[in-house]
Structure formats: structure tokens, C-alpha cells
N, C-alpha and C positions, 0 to 999 in steps of 0.2 A: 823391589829394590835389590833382594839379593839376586834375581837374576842378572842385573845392572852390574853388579861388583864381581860376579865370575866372569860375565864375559869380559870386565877389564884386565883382570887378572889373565887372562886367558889372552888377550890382545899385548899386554905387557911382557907373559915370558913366554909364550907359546904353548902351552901345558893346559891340561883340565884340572878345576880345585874341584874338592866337593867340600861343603858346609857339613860340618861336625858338632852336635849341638852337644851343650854342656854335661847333659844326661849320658852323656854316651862316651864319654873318656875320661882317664884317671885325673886330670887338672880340675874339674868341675869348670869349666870354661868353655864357652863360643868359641869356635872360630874355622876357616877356611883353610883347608890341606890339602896337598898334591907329594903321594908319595914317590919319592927320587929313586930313579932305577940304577944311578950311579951318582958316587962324590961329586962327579965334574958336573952330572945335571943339578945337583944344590947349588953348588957353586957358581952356577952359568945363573940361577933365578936367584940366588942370594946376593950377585953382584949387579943382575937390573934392579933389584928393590934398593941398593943400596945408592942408586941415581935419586931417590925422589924422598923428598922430606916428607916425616908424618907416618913414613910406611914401617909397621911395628911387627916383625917377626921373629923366629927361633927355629928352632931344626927337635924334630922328637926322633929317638932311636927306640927300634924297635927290638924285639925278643930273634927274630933273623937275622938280623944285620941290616937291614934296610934303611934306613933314612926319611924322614918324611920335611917337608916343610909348612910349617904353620902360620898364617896370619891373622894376627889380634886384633880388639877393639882396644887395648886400652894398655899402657904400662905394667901397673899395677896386675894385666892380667897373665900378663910377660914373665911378670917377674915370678907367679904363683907356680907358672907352670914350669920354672927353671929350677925354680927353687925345688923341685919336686924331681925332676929329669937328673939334678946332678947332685940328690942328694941330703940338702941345704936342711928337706923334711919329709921325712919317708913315706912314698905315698900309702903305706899301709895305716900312717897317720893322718889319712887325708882327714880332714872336719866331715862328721857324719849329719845329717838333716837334724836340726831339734821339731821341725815339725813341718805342715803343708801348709800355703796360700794358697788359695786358687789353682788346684792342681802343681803349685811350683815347690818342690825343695825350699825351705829355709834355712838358710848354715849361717854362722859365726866366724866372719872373716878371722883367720888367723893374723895378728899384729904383732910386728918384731919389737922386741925390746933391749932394754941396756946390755941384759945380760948376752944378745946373739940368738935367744930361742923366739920362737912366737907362742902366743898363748890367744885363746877366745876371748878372753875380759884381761885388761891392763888397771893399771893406776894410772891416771892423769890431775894432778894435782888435789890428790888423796880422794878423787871420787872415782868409781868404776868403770869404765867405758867397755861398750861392745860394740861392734859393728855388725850388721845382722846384711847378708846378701840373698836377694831373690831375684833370680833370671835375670842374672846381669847388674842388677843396679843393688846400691848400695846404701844402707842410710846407718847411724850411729846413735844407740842408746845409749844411755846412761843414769847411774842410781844417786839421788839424792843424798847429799850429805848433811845439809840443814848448817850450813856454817855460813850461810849468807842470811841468815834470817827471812827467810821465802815461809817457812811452817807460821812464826811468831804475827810474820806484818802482812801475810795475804794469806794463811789457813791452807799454806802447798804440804803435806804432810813429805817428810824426808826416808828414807830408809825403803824406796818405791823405785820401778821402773821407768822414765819418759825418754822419747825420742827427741832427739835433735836435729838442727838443720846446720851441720856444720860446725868444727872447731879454728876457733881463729889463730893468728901467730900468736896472739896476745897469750891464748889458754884461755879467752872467752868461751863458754859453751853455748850454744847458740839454739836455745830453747823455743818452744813453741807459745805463741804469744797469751793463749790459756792452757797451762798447763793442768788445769783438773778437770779436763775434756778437749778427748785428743781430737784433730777437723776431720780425719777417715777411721772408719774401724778398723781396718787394719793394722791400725796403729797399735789400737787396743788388743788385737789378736797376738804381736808380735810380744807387750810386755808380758802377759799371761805365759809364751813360752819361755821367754828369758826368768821370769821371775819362777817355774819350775826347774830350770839349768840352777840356775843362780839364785837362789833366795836372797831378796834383795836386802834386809833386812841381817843378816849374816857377812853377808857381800860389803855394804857399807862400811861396818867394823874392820872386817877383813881389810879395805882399801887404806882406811887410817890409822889400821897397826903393822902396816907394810908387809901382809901377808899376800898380796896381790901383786904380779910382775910388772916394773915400771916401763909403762913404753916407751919405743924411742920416738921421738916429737915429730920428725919429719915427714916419716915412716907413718906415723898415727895420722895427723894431718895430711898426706895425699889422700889415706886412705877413705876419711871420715867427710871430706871435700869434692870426691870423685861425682858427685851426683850435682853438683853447683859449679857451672864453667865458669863460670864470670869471677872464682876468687875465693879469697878470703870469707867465712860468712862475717855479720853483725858483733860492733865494737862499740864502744862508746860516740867513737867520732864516725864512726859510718852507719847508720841506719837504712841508707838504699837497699843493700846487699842482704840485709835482712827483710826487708818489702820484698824482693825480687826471689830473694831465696822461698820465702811462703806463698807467694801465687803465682808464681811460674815456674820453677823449676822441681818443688816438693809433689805437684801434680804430678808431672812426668813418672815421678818414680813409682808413684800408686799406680800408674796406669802401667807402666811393666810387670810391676806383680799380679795384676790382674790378667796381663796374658798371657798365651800358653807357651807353656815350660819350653818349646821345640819354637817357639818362633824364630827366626830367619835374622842372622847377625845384621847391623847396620851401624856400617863405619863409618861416623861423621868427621873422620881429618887425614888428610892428606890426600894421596891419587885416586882413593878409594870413595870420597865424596861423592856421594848423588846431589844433583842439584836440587831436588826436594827436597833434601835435609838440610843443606847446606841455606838455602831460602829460608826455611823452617828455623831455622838458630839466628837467622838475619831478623827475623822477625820479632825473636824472642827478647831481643837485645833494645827493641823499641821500649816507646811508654805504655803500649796498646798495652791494658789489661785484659785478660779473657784464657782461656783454656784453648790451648789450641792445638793442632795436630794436621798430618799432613796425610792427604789419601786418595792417589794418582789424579793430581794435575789438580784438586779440590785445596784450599786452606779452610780446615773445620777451626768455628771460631764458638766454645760456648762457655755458660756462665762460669765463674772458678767461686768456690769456697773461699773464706777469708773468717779468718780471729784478731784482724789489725781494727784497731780504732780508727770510726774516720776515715775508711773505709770503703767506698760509695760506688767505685766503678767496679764494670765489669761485673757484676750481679745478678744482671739480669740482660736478655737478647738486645732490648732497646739499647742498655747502656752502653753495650758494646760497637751496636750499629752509632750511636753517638760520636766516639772514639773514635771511629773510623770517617767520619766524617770531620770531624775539627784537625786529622792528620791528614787531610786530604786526598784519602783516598776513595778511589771512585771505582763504582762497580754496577758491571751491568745488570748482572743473572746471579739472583740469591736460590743456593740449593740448599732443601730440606728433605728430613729423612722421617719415615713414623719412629715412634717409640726410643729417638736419638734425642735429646738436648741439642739445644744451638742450630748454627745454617752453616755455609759453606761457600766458598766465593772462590772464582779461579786465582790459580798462582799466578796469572799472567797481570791480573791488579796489583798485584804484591810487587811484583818485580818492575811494574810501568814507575811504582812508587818510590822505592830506592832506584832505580834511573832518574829519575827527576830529582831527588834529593843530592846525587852525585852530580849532574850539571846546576845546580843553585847551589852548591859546597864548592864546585870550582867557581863559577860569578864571585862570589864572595870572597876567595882567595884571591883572586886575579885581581879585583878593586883594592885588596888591601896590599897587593903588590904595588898598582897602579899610583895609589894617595900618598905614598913616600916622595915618589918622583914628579908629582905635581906640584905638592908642597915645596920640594925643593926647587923646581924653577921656577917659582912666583918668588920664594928666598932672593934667588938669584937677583931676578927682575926688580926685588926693590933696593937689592945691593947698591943694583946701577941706577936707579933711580935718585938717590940719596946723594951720591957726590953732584948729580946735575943738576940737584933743586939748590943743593950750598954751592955752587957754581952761579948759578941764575941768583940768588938772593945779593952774593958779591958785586954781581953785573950793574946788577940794580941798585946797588948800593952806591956805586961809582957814579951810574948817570945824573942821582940824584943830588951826588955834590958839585959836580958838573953844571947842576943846571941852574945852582944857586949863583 
């Protein structure tokens, strides 16, 4: 796929990028560059990117004078490396690794706060939050406060590390649905470092006698959200987004930390869209439960982990080939891999499937355009109907004194 997105790039301003991986320059970030031999060539590729919505870039200067232009995955990843380019935070103060995954760096998103600085761990409504980033994706810790009574009426002990799936507008934190055993180890790996940085226990205190920097909410929330497209996470009045956040999208993120540190950007919005990915996010948006992933021209579809009560789908191969049968999808050629979990079905079932769902979505609109205007001239019809029947009843009225 990344050769897919140079040669667009390449077809777009006329120019070669090369792919820059996170390891390899001062932003700690992906992304795609083509250093400019003059103003006017930034400007001639800074004014085609600026035709097409979705396309996210910036300009880095160099120690010669040179110019380079850079294209991101993501805002937020815009914003780190500006912030850094003009100053905002010195990149001598870059966030250094607290420790390795899987061959990857693990850092401490830096998080703006009230005061204008950012800081590794903030205050959010007196409990600690961090943001922990590996290769690219992003998830959000945070240390119990024990003011909801989680230690007293379920034995969750407070003054501890756990991961979240998300903070909502409300200041819901959006926990994991057994918190005294986390669904990946990773999990577990990541509180072990933070609870080394951060003694959480120390940290707690610290967060409710406001010696911890307050973050600023918006700021917090893109950042603790960037891993869940679909929103907000889990409210009182929304529960969906909390189903969807724990078996489809909390997958994804373990499975980036699981690969390797140098793998190859992939920009899922705007020009830069692969249609495999873009299928792949189409899919995710369905009810299919299952783990799924995308791997030239294959949808690998396998079991997903789950801590939700009640529970049932997607658990197992069968369940999912079930799923996929009660949404109608049909498929010729099941691929299998040794020593892989799950099968594999073409993309081309996938997309026969939302084709068909997009001609029975227009039927459907069309009928309910259609049923206004039928209704109304049956209305019509017995409008006129009505004066000719008290018309003929009159008639008949007359004959029959007539006949007397």
C-alpha cells in the first residue's frame, strides 16, 4: 500500500516522496517527504495538496536552508511536529521511550494543558491520565481514584494503573469491561512501565491535591480518542460505542504495537486512501463481529477476544462464517493459512455486498418518495368522489318524491 500512496503522490505534484519512519526524525512520527529545491516548488505541491480535502501536511526546514514538505497520517500528528518545528516545544525536549513493545518505542504523548505547556500525565477530573503511543497508534491510561466506589462494591483496588478505551465529552472514562485482568498483555506490560515513570499510588494523591497539570479537554479528548473513529467512546446513554470500541477497534491497536517499528505509513482519509483500507473501515462499520484485517486483495476475518457479558459472536471461525451468512454475504473460496487463526475471503465478496446494500438503500428511498404521491392522489380521488356520491344521493332523493 505504501507503494500505492507514492506513486499518487507522485502522479499528484509531479515529484518523488520517500517514506520517513518515525525512528528516523526529530517529530517521532510517520510520514512521507520530498525535499524542495526551491520556495516556488513548495509552493507549486503546497497549492495541488491544497485542492483535495483530507490531505494533512506541513513544510520542515532544514539546518541549509532547504525546505522539505511532509505528509501525515493524522492531525494530531501535524500538530506534534509544528509544535516542535516552530518552537511551541523544544525538540531537545522531545518525550524520550519509557520502554520497548515488540521491538517499538513506547512514549508518553505529550498533552496541552490550561496553563499553554504540555506535560506526560495531566489531571482530568482529579484522576491522572496518560496517553502511551506505539508506532503510531495511540491508547490512554489512567490511575484510579476510588471515588466512585469500584474498590468497596467490585474489590477494583484504587491507587493502580488501567487502560482505557476512550474519553467521552461527558469526562466518562471509558474502562475496560474487567478491570482486574486486562484482554492483551500488553496491556499489562504498558502499566508496569507507567507505574515505574509514575508511581501510581503517589500519582493518585498528587492528581487530587492539584499537583498534576490540568489538561485542556479538547486537546485531551482528540488525543485519548485518535484510536476510535467512529466517536465519542461509552456514556451512560450510549453503549454501542463501547461494544465497538472493545472488539473492533481496541484489536487494531494491539496489532500495530505488535508490528514492526519501520512498517510502512498508511493513510486512511482523503486522496491518499487505498481502496483496501478504505473497504476495510467499510466493513468495520458493519455488525460483523470478528477481527479482521486486510492483505492484498484477501479480508482475513478471525476470532476477537471479548470481556463483554453476553457476548457470543465472533468467538469462534464457525461464528463468524454464521455472520456472514445471516448478512448475506456470499463467498466462493475460503483461504487458510498454517499456524494463522481465522480464513480469508476475497475483497471482491465484500464490496459485491455493499453494492447490493446501496441498490436496496436506493429501492427503499425511492418507495418512500413514491408512497407520499400515491397517497395523495387516492386523497385526491376520493375528494372527487365525495361531492358525486352527495350529488347522486340528492338525485335520488328527488326521484323518489317524484314517484310518490
Amino acid at each position: 500500500m505504501q507503494k500505492k500512496q507514492l506513486r499518487t503522490l507522485k502522479s499528484m505534484t509531479g515529484h518523488d516522496f520517500n517514506f520517513v519512519p518515525a525512528t528516523q526524525n526529530k517529530f517521532g512520527v510517520k510520514y512521507y517527504e520530498h525535499v524542495c529545491k526551491t520556495d516556488a516548488e513548495y509552493h507549486n505541491i503546497a497549492s495541488t495538496f491544497n485542492q483535495y480535502d483530507g490531505m494533512i501536511y506541513t513544510a520542515q526546514e532544514h539546518d541549509d536552508g532547504t525546505c522539505s514538505i511532509i505528509v501525515l497520517e493524522s492531525l494530531s500528528d501535524k500538530q506534534q511536529a509544528e509544535n516542535i518545528t516552530y518552537g511551541f516545544v523544544n525538540k531537545t525536549n522531545k518525550p524520550k521511550p519509557i520502554g520497548k513493545l515488540h521491538g517499538n518505542d513506547v512514549f508518553l504523548e505529550p498533552i496541552p494543558t490550561h496553563s499553554g505547556t504540555t506535560s506526560e500525565i495531566v489531571a482530568h477530573s482529579q484522576r491522572a491520565v496518560s496517553i502511551v503511543k506505539i508506532n503510531g497508534k495511540r491508547l490512554p491510561f489512567y490511575v484510579s481514584s476510588g471515588h466512585s466506589g469500584k474498590e468497596k462494591e467490585y474489590g477494583i483496588p484504587s491507587g493502580k494503573w488501567y487502560p482505557l478505551q476512550g474519553i467521552s465529552e461527558a469526562g466518562w472514562l471509558n474502562k475496560m469491561p474487567d478491570m482486574l485482568n486486562n484482554p492483551y498483555q500488553e496491556l499489562d506490560e504498558i502499566c508496569k512501565m507507567l507505574e515505574k515513570k509514575f508511581p501510581a499510588e503517589k500519582t493518585k494523591q498528587d492528581a487530587q491535591n492539584g499537583q498534576i497539570p490540568i489538561a485542556k479537554q479538547n486537546s485531551l479528548l482528540e488525543l485519548a480518542n485518535t484510536s476510535f473513529p467512529e466517536g465519542m467512546p461509552y456514556n451512560e446513554r450510549n453503549p454501542y460505542q463501547y461494544y465497538r470500541n472493545h472488539l473492533i477497534y481496541l484489536p487494531t491497536v494491539i496489532d500495530a504495537w505488535r508490528s514492526k517499528p519501520t512498517d510502512y505509513l498508511e493513510i486512511t482519509d482523503g486522496p491518499l486512501e487505498v481502496s483496501g483500507i478504505k473497504l476495510l473501515n467499510e466493513i468495520r462499520k458493519t455488525d460483523l463481529i470478528a477481527h479482521i484485517e486486510y492483505d492484498n486483495g484477501v479480508i482475513w476475518l478471525s476470532p476477537v477476544k471479548s470481556q463483554l457479558k453476553h457476548q457470543t459472536k465472533g468467538q469462534t471461525e464457525e461464528d463468524i462464517k454464521q455472520q456472514l451468512y445471516s448478512m448475506g454475504i456470499n463467498y466462493s473460496t475460503v483461504i487458510t493459512q498454517e499456524n494463522k487463526p481465522g480464513f480469508g475471503i476475497a475483497d471482491y465478496d465484500f464490496v459485491q455486498y455493499f453494492e447490493a446494500q446501496k441498490v436496496k438503500k436506493y429501492k427503499t428511498a425511492t418507495q418512500r418518495l413514491n408512497t407520499p404521491k400515491q397517497n395523495m392522489q387516492q386523497n385526491i380521488q376520493q375528494e372527487i368522489k365525495q361531492p358525486l356520491n352527495m350529488l347522486q344521493r340528492l338525485m335520488q332523493k328527488a326521484r323518489d318524491i317524484l314517484d310518490k
